[in-house]
C-alpha positions in Angstrom: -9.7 -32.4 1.5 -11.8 -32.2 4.8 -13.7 -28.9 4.0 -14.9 -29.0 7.6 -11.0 -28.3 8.7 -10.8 -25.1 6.8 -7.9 -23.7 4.6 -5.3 -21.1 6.2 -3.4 -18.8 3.8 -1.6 -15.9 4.2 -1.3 -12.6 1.8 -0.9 -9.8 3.6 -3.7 -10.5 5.9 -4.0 -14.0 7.3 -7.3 -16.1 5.8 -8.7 -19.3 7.0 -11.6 -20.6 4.5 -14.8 -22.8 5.6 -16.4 -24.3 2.5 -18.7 -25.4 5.2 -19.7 -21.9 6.7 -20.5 -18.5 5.7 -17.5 -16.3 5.0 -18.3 -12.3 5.5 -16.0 -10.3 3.3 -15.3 -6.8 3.1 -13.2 -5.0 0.7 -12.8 -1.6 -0.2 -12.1 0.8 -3.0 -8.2 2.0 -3.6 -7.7 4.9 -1.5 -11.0 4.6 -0.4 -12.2 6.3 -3.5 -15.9 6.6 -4.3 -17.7 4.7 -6.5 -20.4 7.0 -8.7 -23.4 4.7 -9.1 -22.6 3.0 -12.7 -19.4 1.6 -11.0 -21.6 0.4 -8.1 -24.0 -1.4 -10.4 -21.4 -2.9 -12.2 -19.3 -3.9 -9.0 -22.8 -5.8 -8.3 -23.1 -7.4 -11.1 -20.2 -9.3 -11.6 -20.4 -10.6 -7.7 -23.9 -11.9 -8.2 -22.4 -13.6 -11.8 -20.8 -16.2 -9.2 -23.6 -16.5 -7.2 -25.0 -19.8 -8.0 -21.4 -20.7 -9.9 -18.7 -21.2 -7.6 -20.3 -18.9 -4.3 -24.0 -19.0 -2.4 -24.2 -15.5 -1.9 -26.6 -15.2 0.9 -26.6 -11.2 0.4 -24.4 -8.7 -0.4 -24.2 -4.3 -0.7 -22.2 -2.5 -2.9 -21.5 1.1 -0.4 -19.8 4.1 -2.2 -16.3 3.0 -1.0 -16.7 -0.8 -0.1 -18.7 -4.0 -0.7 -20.1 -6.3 2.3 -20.5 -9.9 1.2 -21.9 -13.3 3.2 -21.3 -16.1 1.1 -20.4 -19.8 0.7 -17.9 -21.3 -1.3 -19.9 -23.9 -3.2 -18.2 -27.3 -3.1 -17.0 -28.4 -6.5 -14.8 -32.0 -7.5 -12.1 -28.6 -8.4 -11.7 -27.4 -5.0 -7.9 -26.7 -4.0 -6.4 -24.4 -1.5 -6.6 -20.8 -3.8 -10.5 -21.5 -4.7 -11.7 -18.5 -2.3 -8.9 -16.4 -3.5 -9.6 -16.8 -7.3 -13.3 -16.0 -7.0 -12.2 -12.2 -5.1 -9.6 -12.1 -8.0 -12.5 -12.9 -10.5 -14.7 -10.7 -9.2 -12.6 -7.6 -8.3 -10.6 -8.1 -11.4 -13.6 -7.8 -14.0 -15.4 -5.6 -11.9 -12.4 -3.1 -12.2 -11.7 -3.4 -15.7 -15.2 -2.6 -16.8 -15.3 0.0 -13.9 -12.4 1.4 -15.6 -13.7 1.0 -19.2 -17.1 3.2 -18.4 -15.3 6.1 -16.8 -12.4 6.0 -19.4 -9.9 6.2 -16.3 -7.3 3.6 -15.3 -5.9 2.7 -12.3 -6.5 0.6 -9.8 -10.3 0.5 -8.3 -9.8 -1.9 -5.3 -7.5 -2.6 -2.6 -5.7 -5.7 -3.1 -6.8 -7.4 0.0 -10.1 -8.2 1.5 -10.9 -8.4 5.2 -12.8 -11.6 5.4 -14.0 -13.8 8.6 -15.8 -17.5 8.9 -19.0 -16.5 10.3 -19.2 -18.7 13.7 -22.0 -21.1 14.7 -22.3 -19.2 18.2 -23.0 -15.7 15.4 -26.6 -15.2 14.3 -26.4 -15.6 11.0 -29.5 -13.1 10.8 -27.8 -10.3 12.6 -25.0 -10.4 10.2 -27.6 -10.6 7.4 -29.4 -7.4 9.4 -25.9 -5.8 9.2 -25.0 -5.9 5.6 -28.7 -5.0 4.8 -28.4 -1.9 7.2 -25.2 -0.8 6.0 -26.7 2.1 3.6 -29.6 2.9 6.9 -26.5 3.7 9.1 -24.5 5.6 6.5 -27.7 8.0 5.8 -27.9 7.1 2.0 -31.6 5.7 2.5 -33.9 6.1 5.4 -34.5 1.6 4.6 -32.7 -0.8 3.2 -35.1 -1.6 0.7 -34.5 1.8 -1.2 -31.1 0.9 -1.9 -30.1 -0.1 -5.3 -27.5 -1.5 -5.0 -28.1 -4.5 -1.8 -29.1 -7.7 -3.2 -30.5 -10.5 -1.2 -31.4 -14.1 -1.7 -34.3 -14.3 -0.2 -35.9 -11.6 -2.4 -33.6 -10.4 -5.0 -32.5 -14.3 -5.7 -35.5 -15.6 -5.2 -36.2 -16.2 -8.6 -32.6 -17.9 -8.9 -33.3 -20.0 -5.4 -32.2 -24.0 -5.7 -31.1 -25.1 -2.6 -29.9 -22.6 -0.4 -27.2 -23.6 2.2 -28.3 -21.8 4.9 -30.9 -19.0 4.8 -32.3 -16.6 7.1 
């Protein structure tokens, strides 16, 4: 597979896949429910698990009702068409069942599709980075980013977990 070409799939939403590019992912919670804080640390957890498995994660904020992501798919000899679509499965799958499991509720926890777009060479990377940093700023949860629990980056949070990035900002 040229990974340069991209992969196009279709759900609901239509997907096209770079494993050469940054993808920027947003999903939300079911009904745009809110998450208290356990459920957000726990929704960052399991995305960082991948990070350095199957996905860069360049950086990524868990909000009260949805999670901004900028990653990379990280090229494996397993690669097929469903790669990107396993690792959202994986990590909203887990994520909801042990969601679930510490408020003793059921039910689903995210909505079954992400909204999720190759991030383009003519995009700075570092406004997009900015963006997803700035996310809790604009929605008046902390007066900076650095306050909020639950954004991790790689530049500071990862550092310590830092190989070969590939791209940074």
């Amino acid at each position: 597979m040229d990974v340069s070409s991209g992969i196009f799939y279709r759900r609901n939403l239509p997907h096209i896949v770079r494993y050469d590019r940054p993808l920027f992912v947003t999903f939300s919670t079911h009904d745009r429910w809110i998450l208290p804080p356990g459920a957000r640390t726990i929704a960052l957890r399991h995305l960082i698990f991948e990070h350095l498995r199957r996905i860069w994660v360049d950086v990524a904020v868990i909000m009260p009702d949805h999670v901004h992501v900028i990653l990379t798919m990280i090229a494996s000899d397993h690669f097929d068409d469903r790669a990107f679509s396993r690792v959202m499965k994986s990590i909203k799958g887990v994520s909801a069942r042990n969601i679930n499991r510490l408020l003793k509720r059921r039910g689903f926890v995210w909505r079954d599709e992400s909204f999720d777009h190759v991030v383009r060479a003519t995009e700075r990377s570092r406004a997009k980075f900015e963006y997803v940093c700035n996310n809790p700023v604009r929605a008046g949860l902390v007066e900076s980013a650095d306050e909020y629990p639950w954004l991790w980056r790689s530049w500071i949070e990862g550092a310590q977990t830092r190989v070969s990035a590939p791209h940074t900002p």
